[in-house]
KEMIKE-905598 format. One record per atom (N, C-alpha, C): residue number from 0; atom name; x, y, z; residue in one letter. Coordinates in Angstrom, 3 decimals. Example, Ala and Ser with C-alpha at 12.3 -4.5 7.8 and 13.67 -1.06 7.14 Angstrom:
2
  num  atomo      east     north        up  residuo
    0      N    13.190    -5.690     7.800        a
    0     CA    12.300    -4.500     7.800        a
    0      C    13.200    -3.300     7.800        a
    1      N    12.850    -2.250     7.080        s
    1     CA    13.670    -1.060     7.140        s
    1      C    12.900     0.030     7.870        s
END
This chain:
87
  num  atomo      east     north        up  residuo
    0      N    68.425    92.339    67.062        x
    0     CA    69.485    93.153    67.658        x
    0      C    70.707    93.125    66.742        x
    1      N    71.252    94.827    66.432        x
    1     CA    72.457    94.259    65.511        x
    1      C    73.386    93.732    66.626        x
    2      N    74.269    93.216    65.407        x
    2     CA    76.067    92.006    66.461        x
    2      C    76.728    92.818    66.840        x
    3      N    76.981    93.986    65.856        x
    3     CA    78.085    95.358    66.518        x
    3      C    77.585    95.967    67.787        x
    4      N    76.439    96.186    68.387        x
    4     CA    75.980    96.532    69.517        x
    4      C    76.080    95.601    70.792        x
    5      N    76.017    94.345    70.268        x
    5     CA    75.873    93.275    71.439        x
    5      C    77.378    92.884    71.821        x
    6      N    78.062    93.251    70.578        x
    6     CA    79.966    92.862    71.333        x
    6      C    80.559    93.832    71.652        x
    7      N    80.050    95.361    71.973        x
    7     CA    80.683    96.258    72.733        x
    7      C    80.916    95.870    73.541        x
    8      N    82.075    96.707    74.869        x
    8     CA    82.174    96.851    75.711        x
    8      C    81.274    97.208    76.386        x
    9      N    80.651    97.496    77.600        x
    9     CA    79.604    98.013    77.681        x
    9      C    80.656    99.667    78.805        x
   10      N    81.201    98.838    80.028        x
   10     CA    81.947    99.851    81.103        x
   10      C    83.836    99.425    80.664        x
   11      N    84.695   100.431    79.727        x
   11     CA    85.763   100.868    79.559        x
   11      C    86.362   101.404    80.682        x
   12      N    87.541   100.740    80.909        x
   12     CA    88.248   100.913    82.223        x
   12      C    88.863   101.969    81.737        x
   13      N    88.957   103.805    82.003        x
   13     CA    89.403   104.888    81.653        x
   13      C    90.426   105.216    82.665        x
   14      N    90.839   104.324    83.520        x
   14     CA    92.115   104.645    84.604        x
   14      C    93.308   104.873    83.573        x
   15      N    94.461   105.528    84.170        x
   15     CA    96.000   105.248    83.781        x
   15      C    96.763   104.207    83.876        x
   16      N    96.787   103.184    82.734        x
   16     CA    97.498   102.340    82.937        x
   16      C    96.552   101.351    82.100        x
   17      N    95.197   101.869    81.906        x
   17     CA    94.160   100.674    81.397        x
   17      C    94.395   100.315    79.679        x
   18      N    94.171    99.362    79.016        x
   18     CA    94.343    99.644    78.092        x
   18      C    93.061    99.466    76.839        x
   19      N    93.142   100.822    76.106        x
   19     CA    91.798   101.433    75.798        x
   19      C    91.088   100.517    75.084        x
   20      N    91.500    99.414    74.413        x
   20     CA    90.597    98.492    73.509        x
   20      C    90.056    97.599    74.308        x
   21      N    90.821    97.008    75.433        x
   21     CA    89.908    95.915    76.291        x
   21      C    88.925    96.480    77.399        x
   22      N    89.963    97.965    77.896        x
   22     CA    89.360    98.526    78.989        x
   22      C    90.235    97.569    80.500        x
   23      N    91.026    96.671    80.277        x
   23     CA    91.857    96.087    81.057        x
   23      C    92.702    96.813    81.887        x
   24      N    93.163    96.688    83.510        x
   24     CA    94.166    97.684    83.807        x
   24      C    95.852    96.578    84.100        x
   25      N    96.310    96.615    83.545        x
   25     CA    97.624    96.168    83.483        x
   25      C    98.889    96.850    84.421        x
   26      N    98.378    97.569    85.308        x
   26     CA    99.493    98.142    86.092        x
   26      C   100.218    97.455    86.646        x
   27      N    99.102    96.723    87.350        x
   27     CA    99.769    95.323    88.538        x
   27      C   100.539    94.490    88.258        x
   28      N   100.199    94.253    87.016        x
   28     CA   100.719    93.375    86.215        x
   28      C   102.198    93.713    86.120        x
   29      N   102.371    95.139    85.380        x
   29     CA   103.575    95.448    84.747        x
   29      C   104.472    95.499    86.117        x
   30      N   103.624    95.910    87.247        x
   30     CA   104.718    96.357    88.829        x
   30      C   104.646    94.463    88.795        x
   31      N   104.525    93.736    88.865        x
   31     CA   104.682    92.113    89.276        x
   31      C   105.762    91.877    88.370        x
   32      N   105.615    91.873    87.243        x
   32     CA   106.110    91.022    86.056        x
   32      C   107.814    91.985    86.429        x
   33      N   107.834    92.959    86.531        x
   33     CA   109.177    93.734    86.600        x
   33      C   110.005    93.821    88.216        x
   34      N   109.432    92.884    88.893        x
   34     CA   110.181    92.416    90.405        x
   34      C   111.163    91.946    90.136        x
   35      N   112.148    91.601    91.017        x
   35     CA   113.132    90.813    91.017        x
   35      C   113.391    89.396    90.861        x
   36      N   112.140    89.049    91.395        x
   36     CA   112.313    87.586    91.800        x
   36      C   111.324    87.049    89.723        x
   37      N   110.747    87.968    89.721        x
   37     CA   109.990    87.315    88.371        x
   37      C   110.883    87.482    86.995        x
   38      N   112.124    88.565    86.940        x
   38     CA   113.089    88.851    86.459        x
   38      C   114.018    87.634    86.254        x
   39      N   113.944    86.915    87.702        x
   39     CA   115.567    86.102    87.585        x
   39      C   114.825    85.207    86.913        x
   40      N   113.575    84.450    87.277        x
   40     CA   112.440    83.261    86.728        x
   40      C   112.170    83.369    85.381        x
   41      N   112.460    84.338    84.638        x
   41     CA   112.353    84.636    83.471        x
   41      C   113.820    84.370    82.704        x
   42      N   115.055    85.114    83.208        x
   42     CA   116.269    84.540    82.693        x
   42      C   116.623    83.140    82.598        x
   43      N   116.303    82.246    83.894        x
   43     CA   116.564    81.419    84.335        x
   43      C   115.491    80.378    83.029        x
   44      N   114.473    80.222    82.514        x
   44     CA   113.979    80.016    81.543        x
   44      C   114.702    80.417    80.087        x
   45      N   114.499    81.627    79.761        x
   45     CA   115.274    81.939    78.866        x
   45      C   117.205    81.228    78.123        x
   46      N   117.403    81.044    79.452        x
   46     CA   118.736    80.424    79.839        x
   46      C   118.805    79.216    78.962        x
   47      N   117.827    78.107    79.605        x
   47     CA   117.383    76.895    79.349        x
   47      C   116.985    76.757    78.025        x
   48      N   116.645    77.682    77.617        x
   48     CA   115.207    77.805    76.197        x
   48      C   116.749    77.833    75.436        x
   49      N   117.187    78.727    75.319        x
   49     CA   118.683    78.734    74.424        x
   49      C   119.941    77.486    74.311        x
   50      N   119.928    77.115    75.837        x
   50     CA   121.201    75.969    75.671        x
   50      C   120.402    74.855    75.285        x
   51      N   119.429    74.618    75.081        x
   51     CA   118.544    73.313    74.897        x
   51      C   118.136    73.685    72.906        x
   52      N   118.437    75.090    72.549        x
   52     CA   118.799    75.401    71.067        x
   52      C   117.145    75.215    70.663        x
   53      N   116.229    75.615    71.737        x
   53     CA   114.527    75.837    71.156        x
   53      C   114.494    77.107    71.152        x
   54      N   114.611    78.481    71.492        x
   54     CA   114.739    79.619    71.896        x
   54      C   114.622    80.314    70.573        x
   55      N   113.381    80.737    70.269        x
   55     CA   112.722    81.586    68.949        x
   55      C   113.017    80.555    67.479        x
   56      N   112.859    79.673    67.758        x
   56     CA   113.043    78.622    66.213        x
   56      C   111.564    78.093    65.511        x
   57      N   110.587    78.503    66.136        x
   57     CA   109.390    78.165    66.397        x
   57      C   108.801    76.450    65.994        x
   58      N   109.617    76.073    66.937        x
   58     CA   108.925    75.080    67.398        x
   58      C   108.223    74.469    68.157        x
   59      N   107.802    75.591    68.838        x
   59     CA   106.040    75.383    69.869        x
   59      C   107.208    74.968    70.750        x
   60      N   107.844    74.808    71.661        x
   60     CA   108.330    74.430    72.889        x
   60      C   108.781    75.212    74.027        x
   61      N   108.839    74.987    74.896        x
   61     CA   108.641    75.959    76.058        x
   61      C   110.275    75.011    76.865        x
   62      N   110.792    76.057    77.878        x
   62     CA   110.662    75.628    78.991        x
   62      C   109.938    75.695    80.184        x
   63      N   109.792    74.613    81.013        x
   63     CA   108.846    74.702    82.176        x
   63      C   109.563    74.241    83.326        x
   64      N   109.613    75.581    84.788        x
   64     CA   109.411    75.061    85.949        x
   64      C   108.686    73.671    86.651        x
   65      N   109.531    73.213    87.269        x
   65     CA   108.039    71.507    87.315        x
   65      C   108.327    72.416    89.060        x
   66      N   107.294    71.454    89.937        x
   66     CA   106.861    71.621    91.083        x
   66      C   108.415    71.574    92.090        x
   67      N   108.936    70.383    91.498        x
   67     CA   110.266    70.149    92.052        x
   67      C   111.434    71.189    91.696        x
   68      N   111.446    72.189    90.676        x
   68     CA   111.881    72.979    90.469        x
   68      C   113.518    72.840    89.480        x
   69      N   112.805    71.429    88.792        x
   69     CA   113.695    71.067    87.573        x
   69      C   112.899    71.698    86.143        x
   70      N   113.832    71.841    85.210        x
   70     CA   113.443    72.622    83.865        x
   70      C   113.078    71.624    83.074        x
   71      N   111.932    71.509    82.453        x
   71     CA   111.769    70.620    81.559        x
   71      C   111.226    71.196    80.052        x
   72      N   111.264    70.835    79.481        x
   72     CA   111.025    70.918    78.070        x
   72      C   109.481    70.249    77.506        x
   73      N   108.483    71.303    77.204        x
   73     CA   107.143    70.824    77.120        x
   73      C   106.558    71.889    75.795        x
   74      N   105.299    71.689    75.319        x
   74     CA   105.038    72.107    74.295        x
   74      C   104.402    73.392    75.144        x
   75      N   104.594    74.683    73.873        x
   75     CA   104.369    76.205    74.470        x
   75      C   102.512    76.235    74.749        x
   76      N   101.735    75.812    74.149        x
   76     CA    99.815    75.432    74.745        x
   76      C    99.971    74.843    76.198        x
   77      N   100.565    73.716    76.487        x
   77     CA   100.038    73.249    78.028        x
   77      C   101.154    73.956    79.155        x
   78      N   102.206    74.625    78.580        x
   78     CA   102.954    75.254    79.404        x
   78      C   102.374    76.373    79.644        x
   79      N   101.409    77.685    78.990        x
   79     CA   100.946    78.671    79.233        x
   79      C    99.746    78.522    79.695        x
   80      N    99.444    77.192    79.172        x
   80     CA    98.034    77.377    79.703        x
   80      C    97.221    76.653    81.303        x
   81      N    98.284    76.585    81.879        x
   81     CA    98.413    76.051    83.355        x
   81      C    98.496    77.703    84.355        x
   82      N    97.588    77.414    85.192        x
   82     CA    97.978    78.068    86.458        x
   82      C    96.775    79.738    86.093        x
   83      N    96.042    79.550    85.236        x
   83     CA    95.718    80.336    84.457        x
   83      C    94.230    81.186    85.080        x
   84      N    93.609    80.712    86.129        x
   84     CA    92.331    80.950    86.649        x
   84      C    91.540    80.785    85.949        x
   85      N    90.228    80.610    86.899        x
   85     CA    89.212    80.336    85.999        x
   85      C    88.360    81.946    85.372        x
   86      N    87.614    81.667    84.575        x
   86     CA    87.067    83.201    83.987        x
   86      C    86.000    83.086    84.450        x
END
């Protein structure tokens, strides 16, 4: 069997909003990610990421929400890669 046949896609998600190389639909996404409440959670990081002087210097560091809802400072792999579902 050739490899180029076996790593197609097989069913391309052709909705509005999908996007044509994965076939993924990202709508939900973009209506979630652009709420209010995911807006402020994002500044409110961003905030932190800057006065703490990590904020685009690339040094792999994140800030992170903890459970208690203090900011902590953790490396950018185990900060993204939490909460993530399984595939």
């Amino acid at each position: 069997m050739d490899i180029k046949k076996r790593n197609k896609i097989k069913a391309k998600n052709t909705r509005k909003g999908s996007n044509k190389k994965t076939g993924r639909d990202y709508s939900k996404e973009k209506e979630y990610q652009s709420s209010p409440g995911r807006i402020k959670y994002r500044q409110e990081l961003n905030a932190a990421n800057r006065k703490a002087k990590t904020y685009a210097n690339g040094d792999g560091m994140d800030m992170s929400h903890t459970k208690s809802g203090k900011i902590v400072l953790e490396p950018q792999s185990k900060n993204r890669a939490r909460n993530r579902g399984k595939k």
